[in-house]
N, C-alpha and C positions, 0 to 999 in steps of 0.2 A: 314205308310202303314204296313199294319199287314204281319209276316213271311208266314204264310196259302196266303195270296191272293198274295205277291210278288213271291212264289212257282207256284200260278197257272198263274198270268201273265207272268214268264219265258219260264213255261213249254210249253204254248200255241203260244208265239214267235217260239220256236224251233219248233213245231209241224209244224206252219208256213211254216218257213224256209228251212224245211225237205220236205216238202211237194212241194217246189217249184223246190229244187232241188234234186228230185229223192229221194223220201223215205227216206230208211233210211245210206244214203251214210253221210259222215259226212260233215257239212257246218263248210265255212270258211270266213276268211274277205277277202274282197277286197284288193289288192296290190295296192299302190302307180304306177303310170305309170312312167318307166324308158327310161330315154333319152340319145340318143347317144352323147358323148363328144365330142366338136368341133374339135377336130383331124379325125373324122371317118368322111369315104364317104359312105353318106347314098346310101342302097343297096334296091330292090324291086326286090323280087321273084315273079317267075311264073314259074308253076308245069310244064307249057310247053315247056319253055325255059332254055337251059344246065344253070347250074350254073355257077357262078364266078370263075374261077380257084381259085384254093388256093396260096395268093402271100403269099411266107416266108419271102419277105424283108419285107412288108408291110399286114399283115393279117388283118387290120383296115380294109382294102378295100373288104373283103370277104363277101359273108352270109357265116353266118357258122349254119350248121344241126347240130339237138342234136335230138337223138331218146331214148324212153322214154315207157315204159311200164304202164297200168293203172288199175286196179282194185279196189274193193269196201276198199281190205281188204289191199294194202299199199299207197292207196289213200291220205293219210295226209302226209306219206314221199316222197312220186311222186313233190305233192305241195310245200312242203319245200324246194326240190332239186330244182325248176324251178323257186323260190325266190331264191336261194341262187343264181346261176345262172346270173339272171338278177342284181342282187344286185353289184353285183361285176364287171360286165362284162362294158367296157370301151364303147363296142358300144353296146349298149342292144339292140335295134331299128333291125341291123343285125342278129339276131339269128333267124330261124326257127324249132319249136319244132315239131316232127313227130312221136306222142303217139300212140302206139299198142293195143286194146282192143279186148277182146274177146266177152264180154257180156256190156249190159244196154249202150252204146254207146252215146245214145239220153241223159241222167241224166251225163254221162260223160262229153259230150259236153257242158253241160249245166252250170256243174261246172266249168273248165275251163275257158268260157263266162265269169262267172259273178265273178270269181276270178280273174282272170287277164285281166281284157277287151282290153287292147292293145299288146296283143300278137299273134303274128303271129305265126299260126301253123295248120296243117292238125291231124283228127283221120281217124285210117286204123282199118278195122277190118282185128282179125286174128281169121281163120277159127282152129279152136281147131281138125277137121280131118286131118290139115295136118299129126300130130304126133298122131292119133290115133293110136294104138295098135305098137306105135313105143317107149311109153314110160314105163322104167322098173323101180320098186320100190326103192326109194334110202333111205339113214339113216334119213331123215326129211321130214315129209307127204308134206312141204310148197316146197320144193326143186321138187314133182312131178309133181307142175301144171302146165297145156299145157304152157302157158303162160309166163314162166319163159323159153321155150323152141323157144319162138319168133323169140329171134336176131336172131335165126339159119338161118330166113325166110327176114331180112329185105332188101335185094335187089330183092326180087321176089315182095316185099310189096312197095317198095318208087316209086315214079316217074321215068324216065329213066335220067332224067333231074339232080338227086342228084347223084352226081361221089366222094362222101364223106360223111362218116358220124360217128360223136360221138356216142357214144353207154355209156350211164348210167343207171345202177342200180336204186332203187325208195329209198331206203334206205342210199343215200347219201347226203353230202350238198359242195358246191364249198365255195372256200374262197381268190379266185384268179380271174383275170381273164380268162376266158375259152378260150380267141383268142390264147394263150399263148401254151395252148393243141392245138389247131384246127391247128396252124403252122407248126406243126414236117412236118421234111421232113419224108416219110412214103420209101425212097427210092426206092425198087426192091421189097420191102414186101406189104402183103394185108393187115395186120395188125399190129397196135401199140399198147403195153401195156408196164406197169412195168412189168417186168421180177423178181424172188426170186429165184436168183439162188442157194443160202443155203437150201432151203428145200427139203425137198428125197421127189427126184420125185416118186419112187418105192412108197410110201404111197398113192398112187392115181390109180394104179393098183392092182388087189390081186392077188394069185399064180396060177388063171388061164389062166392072162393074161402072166405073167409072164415065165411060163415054155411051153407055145404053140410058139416053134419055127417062124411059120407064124408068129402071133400075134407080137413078137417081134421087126419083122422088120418093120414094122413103122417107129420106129427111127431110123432108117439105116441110115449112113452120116449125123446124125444129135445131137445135143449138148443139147436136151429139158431141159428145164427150167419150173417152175410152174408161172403160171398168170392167173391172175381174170379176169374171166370176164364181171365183174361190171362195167368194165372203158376200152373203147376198140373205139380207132381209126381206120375207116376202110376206104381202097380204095376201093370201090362199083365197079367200072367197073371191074377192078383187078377179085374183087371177081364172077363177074356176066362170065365175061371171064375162068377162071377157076372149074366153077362150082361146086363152093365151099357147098352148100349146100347140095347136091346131096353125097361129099365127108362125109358130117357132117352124113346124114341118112342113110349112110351103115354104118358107123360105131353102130349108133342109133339100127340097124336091128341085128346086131352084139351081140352087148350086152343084147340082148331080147331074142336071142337063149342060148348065154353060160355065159352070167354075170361074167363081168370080171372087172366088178367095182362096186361101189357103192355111186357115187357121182352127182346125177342128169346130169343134162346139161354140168357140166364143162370139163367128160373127152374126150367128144368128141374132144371139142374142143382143148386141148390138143394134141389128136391122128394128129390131122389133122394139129397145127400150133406151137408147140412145138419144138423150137428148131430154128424157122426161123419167128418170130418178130422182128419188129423194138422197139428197146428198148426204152422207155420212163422212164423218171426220177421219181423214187417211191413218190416224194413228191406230185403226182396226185392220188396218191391210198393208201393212210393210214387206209387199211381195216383191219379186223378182228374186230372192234370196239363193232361189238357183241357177242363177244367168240365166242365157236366152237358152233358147229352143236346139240349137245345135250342137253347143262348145260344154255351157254350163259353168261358164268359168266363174270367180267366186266375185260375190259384188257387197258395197256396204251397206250401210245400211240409210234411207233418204232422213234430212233434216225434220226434225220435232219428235214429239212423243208417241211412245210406242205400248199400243194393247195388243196387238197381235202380230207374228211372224209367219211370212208365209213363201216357202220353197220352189215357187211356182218358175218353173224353168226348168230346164233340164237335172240340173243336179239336184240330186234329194241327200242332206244329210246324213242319214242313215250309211248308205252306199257308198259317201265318203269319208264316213270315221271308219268305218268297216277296212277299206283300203289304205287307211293309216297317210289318209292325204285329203284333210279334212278343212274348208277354210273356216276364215278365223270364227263369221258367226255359227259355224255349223254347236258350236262348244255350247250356244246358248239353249240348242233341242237337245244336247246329250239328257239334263237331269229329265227330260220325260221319259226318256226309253227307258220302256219297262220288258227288253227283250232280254230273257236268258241265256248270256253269254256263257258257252262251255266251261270258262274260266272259272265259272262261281263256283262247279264242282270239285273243283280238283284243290288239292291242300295246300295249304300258305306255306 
């Protein structure tokens, strides 16, 4: 077979393939279908019916929720992260995935279908008015889109039925099992993160946050700590009960009049939970993997053990194995990518 016609028979597969599933969104292969271990009690949700409590002696017996963001343009990390996920995960069978979309929903569904075809999970759209004219420019154009601004919305968004739920990033990959996370006792708090109690909090406000006495008290009787919120356990009723969202958009409303940060979504969250987290052990959020917010330059990885990997920064591995200038942990997300590279088509 001539190089000319194996070109045009690739390109016409992919044209195919593209075409099936929504333009020009990237196609992927098919996942293996993942079976629950004979230790787990198999679980069967319905969006009508309360959840399973969350047992800490026993979280094999749970569903466990993982909500999840979807767009065209972190679409291959979204997929990676819900491989890596299943891959690891003891009862795979119990997971329900509960993806947020703003746009193209029907080509999203679609993908997911014929990627994973035995996965249980709901698409919600999020209405990108909620955060109209509520979002302010931050140091990275990707850090302003509505959508990034979701989790703020996901107990307004899930069923009333889901009284928990995992919150990941798209740009992560799990390498544990996820029941492991789902367990934490969540105590008296709405929410669970790693906590970094080492980094100055003060760099997450600027000096007009800072010297406006009101402004201040926020943290009044309180001990704030900086946390991602990539990786974020939440008690849903907690949260629906203290109207936490509502707490989140005045702050949001806040910072659009005096600007008194400069960090997309995270400082809200912050303002509002800072300081009264349930602690989770950092080896769930090994983030910064994509440098900072500007450069993205390549970083390693922090000291102890490690359940999850998280790209949060500018560089996303995908983008740079793509450019064949990939740093060293990007090598650790290649075996998720389950993105069909041209290459598969064409003859050894």
């Amino acid at each position: 077979m001539t190089s000319n016609l194996r070109h045009l028979i690739t390109t016409t597969l992919l044209l195919l393939i593209a075409s099936a599933t929504g333009g020009d969104l990237p196609v992927f292969r098919e996942a293996p279908a993942f079976r629950n271990g004979r230790e787990c009690s198999k679980t069967t949700w319905c969006p009508s019916q309360p959840s399973t409590a969350t047992n800490n002696n026993n979280p094999l017996s749970s569903t466990i929720h993982i909500a999840m963001t979807l767009d065209a343009t972190y679409l291959r990390g979204s997929i990676a992260g819900v491989f890596s996920v299943l891959q690891h995960a003891t009862c795979p069978e119990n997971i329900v995935f509960h993806f947020l979309a703003a746009h193209r929903r029907a080509d999203l569904r679609r993908t997911i279908l014929t990627t994973f075809p035995y996965l249980t999970f709901r698409l919600y759209h999020f209405d990108t008015n909620l955060v109209h004219g509520k979002i302010s420019a931050s140091i990275r154009r990707a850090l302003d889109q509505p959508l990034n601004y979701a989790r703020i919305y996901l107990a307004e968004l899930l069923p009333s039925s889901v009284n928990r739920i995992i919150y990941f990033d798209s740009d992560l990959i799990v390498v544990d099992d996820v029941s492991k996370l789902w367990s934490i006792n969540l105590n008296s708090h709405v929410l669970g993160a790693p906590e970094y109690c080492h980094a100055n909090f003060t760099h997450y406000f600027n000096h007009k946050f800072w010297t406006n006495p009101l402004f201040k008290t926020a943290f009044r009787d309180r001990n704030p700590c900086y946390f991602n919120t990539g990786v974020m356990v939440i008690d849903v009723e907690k949260w629906r009960e203290g109207r936490y969202t509502d707490k989140l958009e005045n702050w949001m409303r806040i910072q659009k009049r005096y600007r008194i940060y400069e960090l997309g979504s995270l400082p809200p969250f912050l303002l509002v939970f800072a300081g009264n987290v349930e602690r989770v052990e950092h080896r769930w959020n090994q983030h910064g993997l994509g440098g900072d917010n500007l450069e993205g330059l390549c970083r390693d990885l922090h000291p102890g053990p490690v359940s999850l990997l998280h790209w949060s920064g500018k560089g996303k591995p995908w983008l740079r194995l793509d450019s064949k200038k990939p740093c060293p942990l990007d090598g650790l997300w290649a075996p998720y990518d389950l993105f069909r590279h041209a290459s598969l088509f064409s003859d050894s």
